[in-house]
C-alpha positions in Angstrom: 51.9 -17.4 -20.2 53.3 -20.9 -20.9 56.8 -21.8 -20.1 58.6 -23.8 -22.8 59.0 -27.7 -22.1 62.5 -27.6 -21.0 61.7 -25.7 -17.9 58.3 -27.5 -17.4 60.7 -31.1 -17.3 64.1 -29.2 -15.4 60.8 -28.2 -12.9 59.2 -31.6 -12.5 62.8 -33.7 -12.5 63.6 -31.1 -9.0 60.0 -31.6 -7.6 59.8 -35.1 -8.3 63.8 -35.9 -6.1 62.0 -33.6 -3.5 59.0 -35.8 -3.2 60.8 -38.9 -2.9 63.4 -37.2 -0.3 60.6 -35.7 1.8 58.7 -39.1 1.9 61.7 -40.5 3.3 62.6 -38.0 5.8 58.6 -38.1 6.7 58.7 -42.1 7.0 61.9 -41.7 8.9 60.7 -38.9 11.3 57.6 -41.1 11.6 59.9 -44.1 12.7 61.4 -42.3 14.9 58.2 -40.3 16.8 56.5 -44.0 17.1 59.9 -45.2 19.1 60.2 -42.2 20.9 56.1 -42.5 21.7 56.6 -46.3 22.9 59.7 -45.3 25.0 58.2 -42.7 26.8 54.6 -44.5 27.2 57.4 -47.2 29.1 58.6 -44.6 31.1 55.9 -43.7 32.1 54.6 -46.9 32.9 57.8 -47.4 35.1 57.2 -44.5 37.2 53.4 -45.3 37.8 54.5 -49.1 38.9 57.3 -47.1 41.3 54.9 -45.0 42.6 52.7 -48.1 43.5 55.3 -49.5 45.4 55.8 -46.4 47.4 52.2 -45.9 48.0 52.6 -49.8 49.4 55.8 -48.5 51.8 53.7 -45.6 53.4 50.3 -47.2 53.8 51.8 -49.2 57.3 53.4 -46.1 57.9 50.2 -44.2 57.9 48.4 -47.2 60.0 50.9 -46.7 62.4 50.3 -43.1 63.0 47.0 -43.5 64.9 47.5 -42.9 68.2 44.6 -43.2 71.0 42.2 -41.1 71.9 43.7 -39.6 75.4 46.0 -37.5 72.9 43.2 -35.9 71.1 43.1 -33.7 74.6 46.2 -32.8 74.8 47.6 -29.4 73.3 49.6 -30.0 70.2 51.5 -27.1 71.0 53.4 -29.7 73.7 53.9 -33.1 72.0 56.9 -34.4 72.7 58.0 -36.3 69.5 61.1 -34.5 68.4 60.0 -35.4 64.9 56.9 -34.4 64.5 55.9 -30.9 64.0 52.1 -29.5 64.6 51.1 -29.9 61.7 51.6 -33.4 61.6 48.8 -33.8 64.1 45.4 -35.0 63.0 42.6 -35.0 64.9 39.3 -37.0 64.8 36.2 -38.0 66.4 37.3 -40.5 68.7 40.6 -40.4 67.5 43.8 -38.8 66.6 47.0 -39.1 63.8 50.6 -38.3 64.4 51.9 -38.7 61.2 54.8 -40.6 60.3 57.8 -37.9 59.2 57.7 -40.1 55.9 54.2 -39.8 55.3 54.2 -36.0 56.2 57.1 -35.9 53.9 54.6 -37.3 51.0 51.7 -35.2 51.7 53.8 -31.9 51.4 55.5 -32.7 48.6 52.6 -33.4 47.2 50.2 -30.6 48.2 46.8 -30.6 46.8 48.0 -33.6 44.8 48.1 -36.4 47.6 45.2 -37.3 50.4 44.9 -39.9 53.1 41.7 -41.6 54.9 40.5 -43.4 57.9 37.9 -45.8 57.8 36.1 -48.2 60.2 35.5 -51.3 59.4 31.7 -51.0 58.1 32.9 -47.9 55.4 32.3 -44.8 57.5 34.8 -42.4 57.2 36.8 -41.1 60.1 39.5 -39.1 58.9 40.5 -37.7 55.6 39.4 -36.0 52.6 35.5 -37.0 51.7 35.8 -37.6 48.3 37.6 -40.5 48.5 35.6 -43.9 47.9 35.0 -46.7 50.0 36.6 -49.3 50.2 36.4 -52.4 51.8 38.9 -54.9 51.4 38.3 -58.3 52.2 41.7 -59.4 53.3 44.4 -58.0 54.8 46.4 -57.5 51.2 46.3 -53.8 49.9 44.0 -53.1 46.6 44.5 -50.9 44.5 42.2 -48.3 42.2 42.3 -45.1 40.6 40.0 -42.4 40.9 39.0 -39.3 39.0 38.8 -36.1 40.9 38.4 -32.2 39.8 39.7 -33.4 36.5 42.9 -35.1 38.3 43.5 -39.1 38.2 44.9 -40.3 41.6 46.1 -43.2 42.0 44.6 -44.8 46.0 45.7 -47.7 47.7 43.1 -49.2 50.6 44.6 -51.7 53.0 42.6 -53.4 56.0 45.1 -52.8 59.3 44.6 -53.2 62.9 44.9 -51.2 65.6 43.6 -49.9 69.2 40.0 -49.2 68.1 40.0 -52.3 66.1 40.0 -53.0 62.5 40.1 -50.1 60.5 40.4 -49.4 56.8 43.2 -46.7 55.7 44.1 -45.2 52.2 46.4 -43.3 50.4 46.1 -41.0 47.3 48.9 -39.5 44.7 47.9 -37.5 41.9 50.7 -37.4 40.6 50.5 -40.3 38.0 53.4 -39.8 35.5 51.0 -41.9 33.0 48.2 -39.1 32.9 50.7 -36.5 31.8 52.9 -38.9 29.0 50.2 -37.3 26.2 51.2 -34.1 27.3 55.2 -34.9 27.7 55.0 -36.9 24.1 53.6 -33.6 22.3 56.1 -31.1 23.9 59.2 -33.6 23.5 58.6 -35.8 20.3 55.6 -34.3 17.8 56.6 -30.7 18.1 60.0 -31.0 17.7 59.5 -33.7 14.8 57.1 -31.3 13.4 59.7 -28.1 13.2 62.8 -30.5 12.0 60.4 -31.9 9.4 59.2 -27.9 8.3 63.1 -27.0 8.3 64.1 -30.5 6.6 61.6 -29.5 3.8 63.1 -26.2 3.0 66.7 -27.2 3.4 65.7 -30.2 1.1 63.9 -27.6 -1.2 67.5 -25.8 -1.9 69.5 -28.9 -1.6 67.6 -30.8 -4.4 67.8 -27.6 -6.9 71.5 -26.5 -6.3 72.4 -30.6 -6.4 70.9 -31.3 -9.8 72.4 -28.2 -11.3 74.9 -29.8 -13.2 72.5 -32.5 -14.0 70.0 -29.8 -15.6 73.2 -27.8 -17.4 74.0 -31.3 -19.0 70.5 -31.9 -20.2 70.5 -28.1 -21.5 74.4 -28.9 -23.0 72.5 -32.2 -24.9 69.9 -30.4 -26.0 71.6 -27.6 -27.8 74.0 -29.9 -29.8 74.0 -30.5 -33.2 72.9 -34.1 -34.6 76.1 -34.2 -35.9 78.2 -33.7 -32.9 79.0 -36.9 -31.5 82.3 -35.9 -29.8 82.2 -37.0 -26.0 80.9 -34.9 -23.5 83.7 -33.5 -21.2 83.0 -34.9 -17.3 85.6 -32.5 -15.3 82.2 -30.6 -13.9 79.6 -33.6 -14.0 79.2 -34.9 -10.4 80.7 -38.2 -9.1 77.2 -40.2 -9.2 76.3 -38.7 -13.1 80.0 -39.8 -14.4 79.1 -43.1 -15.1 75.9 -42.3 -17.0 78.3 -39.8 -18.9 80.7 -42.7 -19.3 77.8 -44.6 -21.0 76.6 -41.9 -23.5 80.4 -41.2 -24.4 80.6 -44.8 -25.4 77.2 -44.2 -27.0 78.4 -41.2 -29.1 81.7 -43.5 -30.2 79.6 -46.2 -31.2 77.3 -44.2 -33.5 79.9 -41.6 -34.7 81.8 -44.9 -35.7 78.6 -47.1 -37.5 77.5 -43.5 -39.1 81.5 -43.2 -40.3 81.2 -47.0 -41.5 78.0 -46.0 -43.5 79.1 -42.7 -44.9 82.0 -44.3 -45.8 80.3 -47.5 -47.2 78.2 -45.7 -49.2 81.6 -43.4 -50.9 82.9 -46.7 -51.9 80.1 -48.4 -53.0 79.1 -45.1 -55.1 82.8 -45.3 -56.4 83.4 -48.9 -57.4 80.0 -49.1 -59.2 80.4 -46.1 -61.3 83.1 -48.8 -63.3 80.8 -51.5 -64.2 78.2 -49.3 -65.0 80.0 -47.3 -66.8 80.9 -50.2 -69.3 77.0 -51.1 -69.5 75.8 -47.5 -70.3 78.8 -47.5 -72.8 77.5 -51.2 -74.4 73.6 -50.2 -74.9 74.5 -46.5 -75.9 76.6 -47.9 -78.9 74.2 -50.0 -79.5 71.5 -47.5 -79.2 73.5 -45.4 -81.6 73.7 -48.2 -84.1 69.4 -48.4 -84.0 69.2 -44.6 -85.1 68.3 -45.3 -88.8 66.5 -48.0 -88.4 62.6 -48.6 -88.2 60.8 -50.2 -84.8 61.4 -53.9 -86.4 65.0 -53.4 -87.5 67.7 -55.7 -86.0 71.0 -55.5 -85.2 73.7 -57.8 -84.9 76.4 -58.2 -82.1 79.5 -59.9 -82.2 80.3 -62.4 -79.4 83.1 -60.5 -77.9 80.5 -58.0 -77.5 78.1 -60.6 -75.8 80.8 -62.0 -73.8 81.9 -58.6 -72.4 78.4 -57.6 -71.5 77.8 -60.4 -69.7 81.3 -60.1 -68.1 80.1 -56.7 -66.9 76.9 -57.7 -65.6 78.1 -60.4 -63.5 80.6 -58.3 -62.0 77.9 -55.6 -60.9 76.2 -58.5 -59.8 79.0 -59.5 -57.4 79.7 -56.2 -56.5 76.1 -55.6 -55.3 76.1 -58.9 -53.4 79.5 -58.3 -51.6 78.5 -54.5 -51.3 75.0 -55.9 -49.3 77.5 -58.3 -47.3 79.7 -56.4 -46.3 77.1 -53.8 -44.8 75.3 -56.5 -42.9 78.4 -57.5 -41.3 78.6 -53.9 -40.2 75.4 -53.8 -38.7 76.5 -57.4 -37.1 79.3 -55.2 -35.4 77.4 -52.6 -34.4 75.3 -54.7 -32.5 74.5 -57.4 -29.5 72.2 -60.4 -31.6 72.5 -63.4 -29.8 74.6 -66.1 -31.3 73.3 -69.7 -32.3 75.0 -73.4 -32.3 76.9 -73.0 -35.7 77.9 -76.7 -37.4 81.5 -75.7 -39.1 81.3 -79.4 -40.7 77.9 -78.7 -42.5 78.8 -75.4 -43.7 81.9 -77.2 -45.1 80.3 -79.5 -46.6 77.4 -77.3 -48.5 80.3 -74.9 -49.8 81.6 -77.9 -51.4 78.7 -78.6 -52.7 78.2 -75.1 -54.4 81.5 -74.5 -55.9 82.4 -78.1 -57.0 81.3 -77.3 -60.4 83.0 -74.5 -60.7 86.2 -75.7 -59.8 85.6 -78.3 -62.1 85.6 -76.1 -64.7 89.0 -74.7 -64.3 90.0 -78.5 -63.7 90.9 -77.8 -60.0 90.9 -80.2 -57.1 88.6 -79.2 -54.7 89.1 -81.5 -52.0 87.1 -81.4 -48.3 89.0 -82.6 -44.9 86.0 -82.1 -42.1 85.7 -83.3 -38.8 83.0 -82.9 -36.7 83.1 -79.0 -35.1 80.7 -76.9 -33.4 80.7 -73.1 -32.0 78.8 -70.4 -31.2 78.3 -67.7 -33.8 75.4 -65.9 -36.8 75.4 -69.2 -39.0 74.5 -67.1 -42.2 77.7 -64.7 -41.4 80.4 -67.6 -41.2 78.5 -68.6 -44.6 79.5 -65.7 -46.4 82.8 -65.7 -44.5 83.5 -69.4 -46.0 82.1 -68.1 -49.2 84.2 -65.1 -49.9 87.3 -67.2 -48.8 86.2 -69.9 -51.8 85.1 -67.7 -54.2 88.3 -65.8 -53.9 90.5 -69.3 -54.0 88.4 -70.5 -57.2 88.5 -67.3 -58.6 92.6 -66.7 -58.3 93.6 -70.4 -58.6 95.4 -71.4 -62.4 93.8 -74.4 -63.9 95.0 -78.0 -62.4 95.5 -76.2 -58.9 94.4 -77.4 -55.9 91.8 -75.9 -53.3 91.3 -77.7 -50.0 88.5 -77.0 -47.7 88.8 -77.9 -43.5 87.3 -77.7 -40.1 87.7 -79.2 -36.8 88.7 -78.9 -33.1 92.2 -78.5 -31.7 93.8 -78.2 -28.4 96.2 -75.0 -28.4 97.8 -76.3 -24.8 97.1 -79.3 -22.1 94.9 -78.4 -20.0 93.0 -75.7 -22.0 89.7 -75.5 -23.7 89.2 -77.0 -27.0 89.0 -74.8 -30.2 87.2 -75.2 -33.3 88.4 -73.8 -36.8 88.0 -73.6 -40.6 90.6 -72.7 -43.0 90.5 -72.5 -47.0 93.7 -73.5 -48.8 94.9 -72.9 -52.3 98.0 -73.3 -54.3 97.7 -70.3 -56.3 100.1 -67.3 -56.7 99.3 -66.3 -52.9 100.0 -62.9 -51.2 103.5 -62.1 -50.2 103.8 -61.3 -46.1 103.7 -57.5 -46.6 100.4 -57.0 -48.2 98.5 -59.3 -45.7 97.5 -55.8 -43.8 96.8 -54.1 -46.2 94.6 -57.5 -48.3 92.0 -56.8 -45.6 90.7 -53.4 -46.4 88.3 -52.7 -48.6 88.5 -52.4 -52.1 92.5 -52.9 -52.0 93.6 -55.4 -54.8 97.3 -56.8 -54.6 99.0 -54.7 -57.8 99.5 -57.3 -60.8 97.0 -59.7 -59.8 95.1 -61.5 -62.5 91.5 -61.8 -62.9 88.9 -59.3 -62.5 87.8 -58.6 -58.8 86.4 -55.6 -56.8 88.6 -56.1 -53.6 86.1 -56.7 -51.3 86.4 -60.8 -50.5 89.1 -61.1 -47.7 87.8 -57.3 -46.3 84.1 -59.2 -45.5 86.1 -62.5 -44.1 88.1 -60.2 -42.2 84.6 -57.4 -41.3 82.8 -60.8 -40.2 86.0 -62.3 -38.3 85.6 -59.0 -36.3 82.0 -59.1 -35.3 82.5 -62.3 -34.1 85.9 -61.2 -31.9 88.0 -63.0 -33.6 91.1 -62.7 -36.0 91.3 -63.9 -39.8 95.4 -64.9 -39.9 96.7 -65.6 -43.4 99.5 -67.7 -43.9 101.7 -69.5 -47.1 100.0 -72.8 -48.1 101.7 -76.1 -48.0 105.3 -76.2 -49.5 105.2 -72.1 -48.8 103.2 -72.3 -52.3 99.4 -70.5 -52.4 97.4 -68.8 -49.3 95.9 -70.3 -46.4 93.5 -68.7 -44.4 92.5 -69.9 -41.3 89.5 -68.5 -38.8 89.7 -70.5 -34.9 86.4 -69.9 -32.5 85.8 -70.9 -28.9 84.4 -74.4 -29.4 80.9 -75.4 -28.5 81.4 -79.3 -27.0 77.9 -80.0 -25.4 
């Protein structure tokens, strides 16, 4: 039976943190078995070099207890050495040992893991176990070697020494080399216990990893089951401390989109609104003109008056406008919305072009359209602060009487020493202007000033103002010169270099 693909992915998000933790913990453990390894092989390496140098202590000690041959007769049952017990005596053809209380001491502790040999000169074997090898050193220094036996590695040290029956060769064996048994020590003390913390690890790990992402998986399930339309943000009392900021990101997420899809909703309202006017007055025009075609033939004409003309044309223009604006005014809410990069923008040249385009116009209405530009640049979307600059004109052309004057600027000013430079633009008329109360309200969409002449659909300073926005700054609307007209005036962060 299949499971569904929730629990397939809640499955695979748990296995795939306990992968990652246990390769960790594994690497770590590793680490930590490969220091414990080289420690101990030290150790071990310490005690073998210590246990040379005692084997180097007793082998004068063990030369020194040959003692002559006369004592080989006597009864060990009466030697007088107070520290020396039977046992310590060792006899030999020819010869006899008394050992040394510090060499007995050895052998004893060492019992069946330590052995001692006599040897003459030419490698024949006088006292001592027979499986140790001859040796015959060529100085007087001691050499050392190591030789298996039964399985066991001792560790013998031969040493040429002098004595009553001439030069003789003596040795010493310990099999009790600490570096034969580190394997052994390593595996009880590091590998096995690694091992079982690394078995228990996994299963605590196991739990850990599935009652930790709890919340993360109730979260996902708590996405999942919401509607397309809930944007509301997602409540972080229960999320855990490292999740919160992810949370804090898709809350922001939710507010942007719940906001652009309010902008659109509400763009589209309006825009479904304001055209149902001028094409209203069109459907009326060609439906009484329709009306007037009824009786006659395909080739019949009609005649219109110019009123009629003038009004249709009126009415076109204006959807026109609308449409335009309506497009503007949505792509400076997708400009809001969003992160495009900004480009160099020339405020002179776009000055200069707007002149250009609306000189005629003004000419018209026998206005003077005068430019005052000095050289500005910033950072912004060059074909934004176009329409911005085109709405402001448009609208001063547009509510200006005949013989007014429009005046067009840009440039950089200093707000205060020391401070960065700003550049600005500002559009100036001397026409009826907007009295101090209704600047607010000017700026939102669709909102004409009550008694204002001329036809318009509201919509000019709300773009300058939408665009203003999008580019984080604020569109401030002031009396023109002599308190006569409107000024508006846009300042950016100027670009110098």
């Amino acid at each position: 039976m299949s499971q569904p693909p929730e629990a397939v992915a809640s499955r695979g998000m748990i296995w795939g943190l306990q992968r990652r933790l246990l390769v960790l913990l594994l690497f770590t453990l590793g680490v930590i078995g490969t220091g414990s390894v080289f420690v101990h092989y030290q150790t071990a390496g310490t005690a073998a070099l210590q246990q040379d140098q005692r084997l180097l202590r007793l082998v004068p000690l063990l030369a020194d207890s040959i003692v002559v041959t006369s004592l080989a007769d006597r009864d060990p049952s009466v030697v007088d050495e107070p520290l020396l017990n039977a046992s310590d005596l060792v006899q030999g053809p020819g010869m006899a040992m008394l050992l040394a209380p510090p060499v007995a001491e050895f052998l004893s502790e060492r019992n069946g893991l330590a052995a001692f040999g006599v040897f003459d000169a030419q490698g024949s074997q006088i006292l001592g176990e027979r499986w140790l090898p001859t040796i015959l050193p060529a100085t007087q220094d001691a050499e050392f070697l190591s030789v298996v036996e039964a399985g066991t590695t001792y560790r013998v040290v031969a040493q040429r020494v002098g004595s009553d029956m001439g030069q003789l060769i003596v040795m010493l064996a310990d099999g009790s080399d600490a570096r034969q048994h580190w394997f052994g020590n390593v595996l009880l003390r590091v590998l096995l216990p690694n091992l079982l913390l690394f078995a228990v690890a996994a299963a605590v790990v196991t739990w850990g990893v599935a009652r930790a992402l709890r919340p993360l998986i109730d979260l996902k399930e708590a996405v999942e089951n919401r509607s397309p339309r809930d944007l509301s943000a997602i409540d972080t009392l229960d999320i855990p401390g490292e999740v919160r900021p992810l949370v804090a990101s898709l809350n922001r997420l939710f507010h942007l989109v719940n906001a652009q899809t309010e902008a659109q909703r509400r763009f589209v309202a309006d825009a479904a609104h304001q055209l149902r006017t001028p094409l209203a007055g069109l459907q009326a025009q060609v439906e009484a003109w329709a009306q007037a075609t009824r009786n006659l033939d395909g080739d019949g004409l009609i005649g219109l008056r110019a009123d009629q003309v003038r009004r249709l044309r009126d009415a076109t223009r204006r959807t026109s406008q609308l449409a335009n604006q309506l497009l503007a005014l949505s792509r400076a809410d997708a400009v809001s919305a969003d992160t495009q990069p900004m480009q160099r923008v020339d405020l002179m040249e776009l000055c200069e072009n707007m002149l250009a385009l609306y000189l005629d116009a003004a000419g018209l209405k026998q206005i003077d359209f005068g430019l005052e530009a000095r050289p500005a640049q910033t950072l912004g979307h060059a074909w934004l602060l176009r329409e911005l600059l085109l709405n402001l004109v448009d609208n001063a052309v547009k509510y200006t009487p005949p013989g007014g004057r429009i005046t067009v600027r840009c440039g950089l000013e200093q707000v205060k020493e020391g401070a960065a430079e700003r550049a600005w633009m500002e559009v100036e008329d001397d026409g009826p202007g907007i009295a101090s109360e209704e600047h607010e309200r000017v700026l939102q969409r669709f909102y004409r000033v009550p008694g204002t002449a001329g036809e318009g659909n509201g919509l000019g300073l709300a773009i300058a103002d939408e665009i203003a926005r999008a580019h984080r700054i604020q569109l401030q609307l002031e009396p023109g010169a002599l308190g006569r007209g409107l000024r508006v005036r846009v300042a950016f962060e100027a670009v110098t270099h």
